[in-house]
C-alpha positions as CSV (number, residue, x, y, z in Angstrom):
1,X,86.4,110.1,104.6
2,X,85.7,110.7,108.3
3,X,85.7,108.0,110.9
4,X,82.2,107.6,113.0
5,X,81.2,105.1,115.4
6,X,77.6,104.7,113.6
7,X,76.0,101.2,113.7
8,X,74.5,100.9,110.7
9,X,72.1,98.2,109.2
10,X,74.0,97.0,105.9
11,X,72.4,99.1,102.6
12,X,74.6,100.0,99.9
13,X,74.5,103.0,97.9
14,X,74.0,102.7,94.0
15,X,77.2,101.1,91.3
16,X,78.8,98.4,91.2
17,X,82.6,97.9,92.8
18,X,85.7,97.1,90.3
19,X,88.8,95.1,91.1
20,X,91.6,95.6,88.6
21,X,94.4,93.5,89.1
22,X,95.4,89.3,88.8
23,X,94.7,86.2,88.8
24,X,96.8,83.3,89.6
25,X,96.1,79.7,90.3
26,X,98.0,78.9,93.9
27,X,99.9,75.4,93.6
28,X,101.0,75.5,97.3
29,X,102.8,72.8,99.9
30,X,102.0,72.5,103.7
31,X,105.1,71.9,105.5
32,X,106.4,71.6,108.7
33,X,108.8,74.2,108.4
34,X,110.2,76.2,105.4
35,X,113.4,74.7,103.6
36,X,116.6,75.8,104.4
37,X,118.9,77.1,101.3
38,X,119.7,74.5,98.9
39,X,117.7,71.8,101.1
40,X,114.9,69.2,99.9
41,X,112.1,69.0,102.6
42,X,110.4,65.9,102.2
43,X,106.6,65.0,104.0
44,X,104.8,68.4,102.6
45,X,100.9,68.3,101.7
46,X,100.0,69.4,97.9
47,X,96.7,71.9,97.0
48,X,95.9,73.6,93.9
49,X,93.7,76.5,94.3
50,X,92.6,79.7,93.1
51,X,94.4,82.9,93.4
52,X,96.0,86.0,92.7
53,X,95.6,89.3,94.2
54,X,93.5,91.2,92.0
55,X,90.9,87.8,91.7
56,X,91.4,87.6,96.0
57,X,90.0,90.7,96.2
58,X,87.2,90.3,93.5
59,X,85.5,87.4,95.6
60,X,85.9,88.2,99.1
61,X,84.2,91.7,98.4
62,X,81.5,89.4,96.2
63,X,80.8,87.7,99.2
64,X,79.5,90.8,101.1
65,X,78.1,92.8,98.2
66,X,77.2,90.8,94.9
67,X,77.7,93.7,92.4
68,X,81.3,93.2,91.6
69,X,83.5,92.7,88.4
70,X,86.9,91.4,87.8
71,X,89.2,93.2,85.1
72,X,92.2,91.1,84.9
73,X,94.7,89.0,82.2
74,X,94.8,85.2,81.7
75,X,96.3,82.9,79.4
76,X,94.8,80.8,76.9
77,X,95.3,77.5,79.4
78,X,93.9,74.8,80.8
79,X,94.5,77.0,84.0
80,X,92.4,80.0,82.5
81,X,89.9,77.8,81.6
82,X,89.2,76.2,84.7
83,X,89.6,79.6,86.5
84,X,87.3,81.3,84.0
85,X,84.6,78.7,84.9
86,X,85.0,79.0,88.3
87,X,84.6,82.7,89.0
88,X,80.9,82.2,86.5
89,X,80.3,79.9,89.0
90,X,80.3,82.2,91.8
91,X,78.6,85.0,90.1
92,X,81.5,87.3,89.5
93,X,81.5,89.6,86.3
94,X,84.3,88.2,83.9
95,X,83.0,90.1,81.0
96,X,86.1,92.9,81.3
97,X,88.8,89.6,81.4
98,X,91.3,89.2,78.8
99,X,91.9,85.9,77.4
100,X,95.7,86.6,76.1
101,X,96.8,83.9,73.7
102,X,101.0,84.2,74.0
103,X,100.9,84.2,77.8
104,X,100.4,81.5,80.3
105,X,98.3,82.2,83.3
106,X,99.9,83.1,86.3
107,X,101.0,80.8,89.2
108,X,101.9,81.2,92.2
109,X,104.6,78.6,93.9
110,X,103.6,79.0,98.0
111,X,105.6,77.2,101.0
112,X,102.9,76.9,104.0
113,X,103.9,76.4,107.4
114,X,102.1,74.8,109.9
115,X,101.5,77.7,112.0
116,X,100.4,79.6,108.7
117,X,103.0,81.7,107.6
118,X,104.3,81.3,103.9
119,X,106.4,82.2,101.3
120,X,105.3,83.2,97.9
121,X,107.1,83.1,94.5
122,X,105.2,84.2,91.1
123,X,105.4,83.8,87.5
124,X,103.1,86.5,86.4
125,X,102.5,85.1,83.1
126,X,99.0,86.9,81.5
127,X,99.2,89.6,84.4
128,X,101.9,91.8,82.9
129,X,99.6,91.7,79.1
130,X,97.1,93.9,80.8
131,X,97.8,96.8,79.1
132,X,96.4,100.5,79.6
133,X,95.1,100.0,76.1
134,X,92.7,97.2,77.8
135,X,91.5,100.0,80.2
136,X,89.9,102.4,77.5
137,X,86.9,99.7,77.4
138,X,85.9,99.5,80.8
139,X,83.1,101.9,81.8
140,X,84.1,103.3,85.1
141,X,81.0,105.4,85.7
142,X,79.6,102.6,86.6
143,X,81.5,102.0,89.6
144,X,81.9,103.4,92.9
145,X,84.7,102.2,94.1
146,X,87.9,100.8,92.3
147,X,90.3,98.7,93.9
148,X,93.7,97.8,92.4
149,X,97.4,95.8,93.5
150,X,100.6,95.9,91.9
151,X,100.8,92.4,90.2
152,X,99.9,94.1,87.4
153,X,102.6,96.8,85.6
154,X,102.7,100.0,87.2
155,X,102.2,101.0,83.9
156,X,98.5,99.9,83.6
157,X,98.1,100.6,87.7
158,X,98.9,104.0,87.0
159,X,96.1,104.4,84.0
160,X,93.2,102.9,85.4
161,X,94.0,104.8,88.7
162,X,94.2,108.3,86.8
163,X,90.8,107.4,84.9
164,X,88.6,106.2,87.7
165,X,89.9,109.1,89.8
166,X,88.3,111.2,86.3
167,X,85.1,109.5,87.1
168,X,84.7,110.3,90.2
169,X,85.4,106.5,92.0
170,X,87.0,106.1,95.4
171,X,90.2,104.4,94.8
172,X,92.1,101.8,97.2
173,X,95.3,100.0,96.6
174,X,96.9,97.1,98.3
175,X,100.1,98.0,97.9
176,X,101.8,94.5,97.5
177,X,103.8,93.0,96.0
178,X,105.6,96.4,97.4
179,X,107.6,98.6,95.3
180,X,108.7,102.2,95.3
181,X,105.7,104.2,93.5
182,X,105.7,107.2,91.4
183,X,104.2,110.5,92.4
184,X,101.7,110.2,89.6
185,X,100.2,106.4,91.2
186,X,100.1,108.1,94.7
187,X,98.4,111.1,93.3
188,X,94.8,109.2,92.2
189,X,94.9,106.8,95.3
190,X,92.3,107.6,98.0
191,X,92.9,104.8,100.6
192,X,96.1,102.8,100.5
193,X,96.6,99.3,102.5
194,X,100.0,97.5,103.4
195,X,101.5,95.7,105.8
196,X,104.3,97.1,108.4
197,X,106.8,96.5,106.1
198,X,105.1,97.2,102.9
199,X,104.2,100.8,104.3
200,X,107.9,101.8,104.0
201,X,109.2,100.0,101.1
202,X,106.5,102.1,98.7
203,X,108.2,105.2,99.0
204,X,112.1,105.7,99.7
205,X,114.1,106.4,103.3
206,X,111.6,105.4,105.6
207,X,112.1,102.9,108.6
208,X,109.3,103.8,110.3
209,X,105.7,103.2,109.2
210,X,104.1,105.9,111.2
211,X,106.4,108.5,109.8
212,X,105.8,106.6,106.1
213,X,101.8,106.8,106.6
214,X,102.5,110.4,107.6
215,X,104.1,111.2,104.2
216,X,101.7,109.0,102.7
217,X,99.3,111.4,103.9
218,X,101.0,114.4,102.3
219,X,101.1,113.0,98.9
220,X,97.1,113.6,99.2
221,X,96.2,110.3,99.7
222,X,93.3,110.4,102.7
223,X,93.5,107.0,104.6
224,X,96.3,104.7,105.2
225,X,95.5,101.5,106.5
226,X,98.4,99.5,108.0
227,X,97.6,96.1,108.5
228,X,99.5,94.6,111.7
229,X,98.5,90.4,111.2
230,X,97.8,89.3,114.8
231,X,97.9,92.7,115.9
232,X,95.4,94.0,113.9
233,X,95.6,97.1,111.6
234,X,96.1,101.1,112.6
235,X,94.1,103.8,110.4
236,X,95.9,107.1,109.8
237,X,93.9,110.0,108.6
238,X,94.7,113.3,109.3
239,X,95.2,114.0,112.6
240,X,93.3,110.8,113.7
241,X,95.1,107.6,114.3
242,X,93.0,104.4,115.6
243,X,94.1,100.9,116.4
244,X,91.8,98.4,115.6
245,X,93.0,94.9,117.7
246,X,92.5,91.5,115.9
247,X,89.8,88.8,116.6
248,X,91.2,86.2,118.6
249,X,91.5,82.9,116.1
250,X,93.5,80.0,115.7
251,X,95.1,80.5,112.0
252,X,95.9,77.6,109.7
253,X,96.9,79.6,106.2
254,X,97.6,83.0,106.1
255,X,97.7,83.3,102.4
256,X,95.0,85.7,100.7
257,X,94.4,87.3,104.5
258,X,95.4,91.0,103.2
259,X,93.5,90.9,100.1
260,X,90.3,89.4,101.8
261,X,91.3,92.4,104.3
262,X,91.2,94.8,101.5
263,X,88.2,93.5,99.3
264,X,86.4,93.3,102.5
265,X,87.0,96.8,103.3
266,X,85.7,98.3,99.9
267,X,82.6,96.0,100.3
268,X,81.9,97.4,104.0
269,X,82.8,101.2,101.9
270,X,80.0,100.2,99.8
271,X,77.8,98.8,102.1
272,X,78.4,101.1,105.3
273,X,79.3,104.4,104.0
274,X,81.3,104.5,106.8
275,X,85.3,103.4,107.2
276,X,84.8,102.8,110.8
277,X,82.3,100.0,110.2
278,X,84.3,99.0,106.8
279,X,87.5,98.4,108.7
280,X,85.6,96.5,111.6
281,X,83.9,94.4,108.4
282,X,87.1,94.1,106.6
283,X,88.9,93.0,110.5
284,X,86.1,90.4,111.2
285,X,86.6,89.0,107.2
286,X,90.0,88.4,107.4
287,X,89.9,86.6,110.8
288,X,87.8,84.2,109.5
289,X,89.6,83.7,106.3
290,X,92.7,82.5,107.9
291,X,91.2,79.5,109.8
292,X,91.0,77.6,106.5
293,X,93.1,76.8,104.0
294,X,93.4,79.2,100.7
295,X,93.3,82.2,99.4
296,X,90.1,82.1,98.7
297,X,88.7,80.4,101.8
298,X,86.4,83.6,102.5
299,X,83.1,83.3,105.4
300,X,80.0,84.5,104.2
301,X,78.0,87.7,104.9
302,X,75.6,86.3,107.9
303,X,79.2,85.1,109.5
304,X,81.0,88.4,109.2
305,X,79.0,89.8,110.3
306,X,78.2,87.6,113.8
307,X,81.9,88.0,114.0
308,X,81.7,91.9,114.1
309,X,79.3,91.7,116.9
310,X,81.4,89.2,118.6
């Protein structure tokens, strides 16, 4: 996909967009600093909140274009429940969920500092039943675009990847949590997103993300989108390499920021045409979604994009 520098008034093409991926519910501690090794740090502030990569993604690219659904796993919990209920709520499709009855849903255990960095541990729990067997029901002619993350087995990555490629969807993956990825996962992906460090930890003997992106690149894949935090993020397609610098905010929690980066950018795909505009969408999204607390603390469409202009 080519990058242009058309401004564009928002109106999507036909389908729907698809996340597969996780869901999580976020029990996470505000502190003033993270815990040294074998220490108890006492004075931290308590939140329970949605979450999970795959579910991130889902609402923050529901926010900017209402057509999307959530495939995903959850457990038959009191967790599930109230996260089942909540995403209805909002108005995203849950029909392709799986309730999983020997599986708990999964949690994620996050240390928050006060100048918004964190630490995140998982129990994956209902994310690992998804199986490529769960796929085989999901209609993916109806979609567009497919975006996926690896808190699901690479197993089941790899088979929804290879069938929506077969139907003709534009695929993205956030690769995180980072792994090294097989040949026939980086074959079907279309646009990839990770971090600076993520970039070189997906295939081996890299130690520097340019010259990852660049290999990236020769696997087939067409755009690699680094994401830099405060720096912003770098495109690299081709010959052409763009830096795209980051609002200017004051951030309070950082967690969810690259998956509202990367459902973001597949809404502004959809909306745009365009990953010029997509990125800048995805860019202005993010921002905003750091200056409140969650994972899912996600700005609205009329705010996006008054932070695009700005």
């Amino acid at each position: 996909m080519a990058i242009t520098s058309k401004n564009k008034t928002p109106q999507a093409t036909p389908g729907d967009l698809l996340v597969i991926g996780s869901m999580n519910m976020d029990l996470s501690i505000k502190t003033r600093r993270m815990p040294r090794l074998g220490e108890t740090l006492l004075g931290g502030t308590f939140n329970q909140n949605a979450g999970g990569k795959g579910a991130n993604q889902a609402i923050a690219a529901h926010i900017l274009f209402p057509k999307v659904s959530l495939c995903a796993g959850i457990g038959k919990d009191s967790m599930g429940d109230e996260y089942m209920k909540y995403l209805k709520e909002l108005g995203v499709d849950t029909s392709l969920i799986k309730v999983f009855d020997n599986a708990h849903t999964g949690v994620a255990i996050i240390t928050v500092v006060k100048e918004g960095e964190n630490i995140i541990t998982v129990a994956p729990g209902a994310n690992l039943m998804l199986s490529p067997d769960d796929l085989k029901n999901v209609d993916f002619k109806k979609y567009t675009h497919v975006a996926f993350q690896l808190e699901n087995t690479l197993e089941t990555v790899s088979a929804g990847l290879n069938i929506a490629k077969s139907c003709n969807c534009t695929t993205i993956l956030k690769a995180s949590p980072a792994c090294l990825l097989p040949d026939e996962i980086l074959n079907n992906i279309d646009i990839i997103v990770a971090n600076e460090i993520e970039i070189m930890q997906i295939m081996r003997g890299f130690t520097d993300m340019k010259k990852a992106a660049a290999a990236l690149l020769d696997k087939g894949i067409k755009n690699v989108i680094i994401t830099l935090g405060a720096r912003g993020c770098l495109l690299i397609s081709g010959k052409i390499e763009k830096r795209y610098p980051a609002h200017s905010v004051r951030p309070i929690d950082t967690v969810g920021a690259g998956d509202c980066f990367t459902g973001s950018f597949m809404a502004g795909l959809k909306i745009y045409g365009d990953i010029d505009m997509a990125i800048k969408m995805a860019n202005a999204a993010a921002a905003l979604s750091v200056t409140k607390n969650g994972a899912q603390s996600f700005a609205s469409l009329d705010n996006v994009l008054k932070k695009m202009k700005g």
